[in-house]
C-alpha positions as CSV (number, residue, x, y, z in Angstrom):
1,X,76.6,29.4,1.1
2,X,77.6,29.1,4.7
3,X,79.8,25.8,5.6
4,X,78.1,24.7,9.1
5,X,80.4,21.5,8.6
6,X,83.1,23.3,10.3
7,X,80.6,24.9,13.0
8,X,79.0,21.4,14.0
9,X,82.2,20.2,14.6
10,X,83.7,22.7,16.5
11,X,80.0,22.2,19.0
12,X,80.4,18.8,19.2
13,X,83.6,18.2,20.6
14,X,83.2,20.4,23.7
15,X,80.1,18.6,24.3
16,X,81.9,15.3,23.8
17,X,84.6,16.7,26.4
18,X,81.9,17.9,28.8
19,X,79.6,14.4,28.5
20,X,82.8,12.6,29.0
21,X,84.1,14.9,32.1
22,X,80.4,14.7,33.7
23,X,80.4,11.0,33.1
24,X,83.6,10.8,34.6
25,X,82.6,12.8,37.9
26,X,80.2,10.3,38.2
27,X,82.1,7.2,38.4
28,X,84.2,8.5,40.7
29,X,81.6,9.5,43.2
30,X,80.7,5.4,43.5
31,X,81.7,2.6,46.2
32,X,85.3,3.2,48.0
33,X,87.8,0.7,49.3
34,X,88.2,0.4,52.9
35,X,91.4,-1.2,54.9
36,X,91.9,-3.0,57.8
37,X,94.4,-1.7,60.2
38,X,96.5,-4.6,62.1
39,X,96.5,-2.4,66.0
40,X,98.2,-5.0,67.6
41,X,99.9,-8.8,67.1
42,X,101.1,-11.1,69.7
43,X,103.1,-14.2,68.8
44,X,103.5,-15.9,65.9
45,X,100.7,-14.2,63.0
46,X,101.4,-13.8,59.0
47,X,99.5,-13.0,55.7
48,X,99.3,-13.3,52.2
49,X,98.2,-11.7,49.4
50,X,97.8,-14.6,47.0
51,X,101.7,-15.3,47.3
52,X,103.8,-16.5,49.9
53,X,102.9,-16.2,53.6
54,X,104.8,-13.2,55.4
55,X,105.2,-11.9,58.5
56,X,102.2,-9.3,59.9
57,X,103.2,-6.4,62.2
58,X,101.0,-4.2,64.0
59,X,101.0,-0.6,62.6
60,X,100.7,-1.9,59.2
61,X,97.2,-1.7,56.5
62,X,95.9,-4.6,54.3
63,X,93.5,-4.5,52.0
64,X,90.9,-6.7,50.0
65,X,92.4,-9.4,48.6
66,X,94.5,-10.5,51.7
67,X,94.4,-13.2,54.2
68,X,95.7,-13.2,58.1
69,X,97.2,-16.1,59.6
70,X,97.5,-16.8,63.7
71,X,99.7,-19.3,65.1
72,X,99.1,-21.5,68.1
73,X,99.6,-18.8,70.4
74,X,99.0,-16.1,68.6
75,X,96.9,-13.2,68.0
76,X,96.1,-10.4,66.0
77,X,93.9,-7.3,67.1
78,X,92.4,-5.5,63.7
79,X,90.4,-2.1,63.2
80,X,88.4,-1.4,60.4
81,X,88.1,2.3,60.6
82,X,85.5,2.9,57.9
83,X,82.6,1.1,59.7
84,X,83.9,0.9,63.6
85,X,84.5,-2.6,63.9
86,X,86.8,-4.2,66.2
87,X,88.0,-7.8,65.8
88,X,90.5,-9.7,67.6
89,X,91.8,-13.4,65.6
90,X,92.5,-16.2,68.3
91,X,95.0,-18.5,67.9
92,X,95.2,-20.9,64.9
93,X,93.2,-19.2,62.5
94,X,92.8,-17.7,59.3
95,X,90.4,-14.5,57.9
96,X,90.2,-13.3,54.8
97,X,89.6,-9.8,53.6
98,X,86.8,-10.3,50.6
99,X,85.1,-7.2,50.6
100,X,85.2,-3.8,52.3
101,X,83.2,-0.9,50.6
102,X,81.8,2.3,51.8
103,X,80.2,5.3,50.0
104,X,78.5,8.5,51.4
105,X,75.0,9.0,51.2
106,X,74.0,12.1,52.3
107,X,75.5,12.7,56.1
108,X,75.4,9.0,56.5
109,X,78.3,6.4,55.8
110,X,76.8,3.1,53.7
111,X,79.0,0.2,54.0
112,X,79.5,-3.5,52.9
113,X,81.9,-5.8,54.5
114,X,82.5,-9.6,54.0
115,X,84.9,-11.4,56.0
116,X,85.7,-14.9,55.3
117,X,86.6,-17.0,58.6
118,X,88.3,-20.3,57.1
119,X,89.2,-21.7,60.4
120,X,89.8,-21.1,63.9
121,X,87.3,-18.3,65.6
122,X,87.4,-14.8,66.4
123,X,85.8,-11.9,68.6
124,X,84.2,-8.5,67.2
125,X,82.5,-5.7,68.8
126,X,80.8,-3.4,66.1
127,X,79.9,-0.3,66.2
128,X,75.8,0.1,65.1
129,X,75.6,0.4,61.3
130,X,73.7,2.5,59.6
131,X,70.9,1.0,57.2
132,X,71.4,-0.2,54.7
133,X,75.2,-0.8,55.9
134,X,75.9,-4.6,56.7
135,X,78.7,-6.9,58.2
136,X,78.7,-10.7,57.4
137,X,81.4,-13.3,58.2
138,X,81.4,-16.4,55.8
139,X,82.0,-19.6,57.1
140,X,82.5,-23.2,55.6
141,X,78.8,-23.7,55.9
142,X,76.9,-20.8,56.5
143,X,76.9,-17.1,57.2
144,X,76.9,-14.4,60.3
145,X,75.5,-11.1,59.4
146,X,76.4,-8.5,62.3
147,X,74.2,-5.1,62.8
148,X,75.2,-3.4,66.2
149,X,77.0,-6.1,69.0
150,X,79.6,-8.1,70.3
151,X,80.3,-11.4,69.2
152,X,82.0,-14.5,69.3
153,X,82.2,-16.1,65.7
154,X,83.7,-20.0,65.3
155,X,84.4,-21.5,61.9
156,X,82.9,-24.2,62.7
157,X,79.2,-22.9,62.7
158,X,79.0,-21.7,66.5
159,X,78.2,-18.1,67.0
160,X,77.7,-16.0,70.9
161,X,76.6,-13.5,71.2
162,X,77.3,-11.0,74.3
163,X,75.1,-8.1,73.5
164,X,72.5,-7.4,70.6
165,X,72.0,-10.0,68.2
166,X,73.5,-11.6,65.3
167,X,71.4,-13.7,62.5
168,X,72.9,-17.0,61.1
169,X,72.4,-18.8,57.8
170,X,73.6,-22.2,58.6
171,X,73.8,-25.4,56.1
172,X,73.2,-28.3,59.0
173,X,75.6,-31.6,58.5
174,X,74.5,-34.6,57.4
175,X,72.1,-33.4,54.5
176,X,70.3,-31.7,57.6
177,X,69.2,-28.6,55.4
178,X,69.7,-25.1,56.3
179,X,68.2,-23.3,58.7
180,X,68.4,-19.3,59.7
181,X,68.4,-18.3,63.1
182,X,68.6,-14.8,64.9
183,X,70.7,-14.8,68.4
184,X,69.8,-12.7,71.0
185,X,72.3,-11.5,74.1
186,X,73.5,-14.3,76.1
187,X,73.0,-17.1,74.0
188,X,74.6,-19.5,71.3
189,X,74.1,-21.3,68.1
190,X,75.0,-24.6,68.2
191,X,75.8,-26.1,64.7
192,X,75.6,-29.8,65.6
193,X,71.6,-29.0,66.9
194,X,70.7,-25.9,64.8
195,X,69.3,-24.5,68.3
196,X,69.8,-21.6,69.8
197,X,70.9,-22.1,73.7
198,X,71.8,-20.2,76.7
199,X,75.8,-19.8,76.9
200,X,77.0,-20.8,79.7
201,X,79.8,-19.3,81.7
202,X,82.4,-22.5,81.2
203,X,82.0,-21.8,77.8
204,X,83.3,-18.1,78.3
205,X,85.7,-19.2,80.7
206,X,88.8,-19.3,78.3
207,X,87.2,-16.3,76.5
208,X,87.2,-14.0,78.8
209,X,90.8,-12.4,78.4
210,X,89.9,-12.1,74.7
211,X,86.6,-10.5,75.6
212,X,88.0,-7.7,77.3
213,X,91.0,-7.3,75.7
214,X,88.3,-6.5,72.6
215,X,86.2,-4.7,74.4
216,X,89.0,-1.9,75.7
217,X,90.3,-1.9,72.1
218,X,86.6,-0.6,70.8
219,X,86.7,2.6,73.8
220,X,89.4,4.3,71.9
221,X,91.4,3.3,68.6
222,X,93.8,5.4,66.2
223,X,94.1,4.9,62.9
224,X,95.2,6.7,59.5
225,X,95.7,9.4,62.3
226,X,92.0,9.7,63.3
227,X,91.0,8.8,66.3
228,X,87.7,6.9,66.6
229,X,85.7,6.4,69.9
230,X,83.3,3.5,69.7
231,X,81.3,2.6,72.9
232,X,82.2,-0.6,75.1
233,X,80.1,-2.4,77.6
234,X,81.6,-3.4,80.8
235,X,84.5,-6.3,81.6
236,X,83.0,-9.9,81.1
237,X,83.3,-12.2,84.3
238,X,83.1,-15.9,83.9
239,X,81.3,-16.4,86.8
240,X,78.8,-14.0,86.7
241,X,77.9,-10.4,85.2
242,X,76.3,-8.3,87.5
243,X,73.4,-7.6,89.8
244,X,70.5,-7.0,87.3
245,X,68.0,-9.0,86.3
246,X,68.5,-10.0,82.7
247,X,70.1,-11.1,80.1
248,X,73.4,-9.0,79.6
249,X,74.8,-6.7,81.7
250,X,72.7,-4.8,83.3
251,X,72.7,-1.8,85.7
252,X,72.5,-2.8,90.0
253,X,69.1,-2.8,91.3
254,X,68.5,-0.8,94.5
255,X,69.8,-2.5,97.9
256,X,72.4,-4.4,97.0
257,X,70.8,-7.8,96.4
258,X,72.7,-11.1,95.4
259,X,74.5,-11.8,91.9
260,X,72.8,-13.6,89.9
261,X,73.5,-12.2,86.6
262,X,75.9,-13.3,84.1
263,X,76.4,-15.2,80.7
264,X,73.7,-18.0,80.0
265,X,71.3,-16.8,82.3
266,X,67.7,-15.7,81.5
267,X,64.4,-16.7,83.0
268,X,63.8,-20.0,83.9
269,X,67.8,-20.5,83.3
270,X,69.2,-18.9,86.5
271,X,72.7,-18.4,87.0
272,X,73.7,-20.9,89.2
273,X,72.8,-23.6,87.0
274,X,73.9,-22.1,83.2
275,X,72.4,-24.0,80.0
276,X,74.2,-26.3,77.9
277,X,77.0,-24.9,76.0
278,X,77.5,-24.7,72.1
């Protein structure tokens, strides 16, 4: 009689190999790791990747896992290629990398990014994300989740926004509860209120430089050796925008009529009087 021991076994190991290879394939076709790439640092700015604080130079990559560190008068411009976003840190403040992943589906780019702003504030633009992509910064008490804008982001709860919108999960002080808000162009959470307000332009005023500076950094970045265009809007004033005729910036009506158009202004807030700030 015919010994099918030896046959069985000389089946079943090729299909092991192959269930193991195709199970294999299919691992590796899962989530990536993106990286943040430090463009640009002026003045004093270090990091850390759970050891000792060193010190960060522009031209370099960090990963998941690492923190970023300004000084007084310091700050750091980042990239993060993978999703288009643009961030500057402002002086005295600290961000850490928690999460950056991004895997293809189909011709579109999915990707999850969590930023943890311990202190101080910072400045985005981002690039519109494809669904079901999303961008949240984590704060002490609460949580900014970013879509398609530009963005001013405090630790301590108080989030502007200059164009689209941002939503924010907030735990109020004082046992206040926790409320969840959605910001629209040209206005502000305020975390001591909960309410959403008009910004006004002597809030931007000190902003400004930073504002810009961000927004030219989003036109045209290089990293990796790819170059990446991401739309900007136009230079923020901190007097007024433009000449149109809402929130934003918006393009010059016909004629040539008066500014009256800038940050904090909307109807029944006009620009000569601003709103209260955040």
């Amino acid at each position: 009689m015919r010994d099918v021991r030896g046959c069985v076994a000389r089946v079943t190991f090729p299909l092991l190999v192959s269930l193991v290879f195709a199970s294999t394939s299919y691992t590796s076709a899962g989530p990536q790791t993106g990286q943040v790439f430090i463009q640009a640092v002026h003045g004093d700015a270090s990091y850390s990747v759970g050891a000792a604080w060193q010190g960060l130079r522009a031209d370099s990559m960090l990963s998941p896992g690492a923190s970023i560190k300004t000084g007084p008068e310091a700050t750091v411009d980042l990239v993060l290629q993978y999703n288009g976003t643009v961030l500057r840190l402002l002086p005295n403040s600290e961000l850490r990398l928690e999460k950056m992943n991004k895997e293809a589906a189909g011709e579109e780019l999915i990707t999850e990014t969590s930023l943890n702003l311990v202190s101080g504030s910072l400045v985005g633009s981002q690039k519109k994300l494809a669904s079901p992509s999303k961008l949240q910064i984590r704060l002490p008490s609460g949580v900014a989740s970013i879509k398609g804008t530009e963005y001013v982001v405090r630790a301590d709860g108080a989030v502007s926004v200059l164009s689209g919108s941002v939503s924010v999960n907030y735990n109020l002080p004082g046992h206040g509860g926790s409320v969840k808000v959605s910001i629209a162009a040209g206005f502000s959470f305020n975390p001591a209120t909960g309410q959403v307000v008009p910004t006004t332009p002597a809030y931007l005023e000190n902003l400004i430089a930073h504002i810009n500076a961000v927004r030219q950094n989003a036109k045209v970045f290089k990293a990796g050796g790819a170059t990446v265009v991401v739309k900007a809007e136009p230079s923020v004033s901190p007097v007024h925008g433009n000449n149109g005729v809402g929130n934003g910036v918006d393009p010059q009506p016909p004629g040539n009529p008066p500014i009256n158009d800038g940050p904090g202004t909307s109807p029944g807030n006009p620009g000569n009087r601003g709103g209260a700030h955040p």
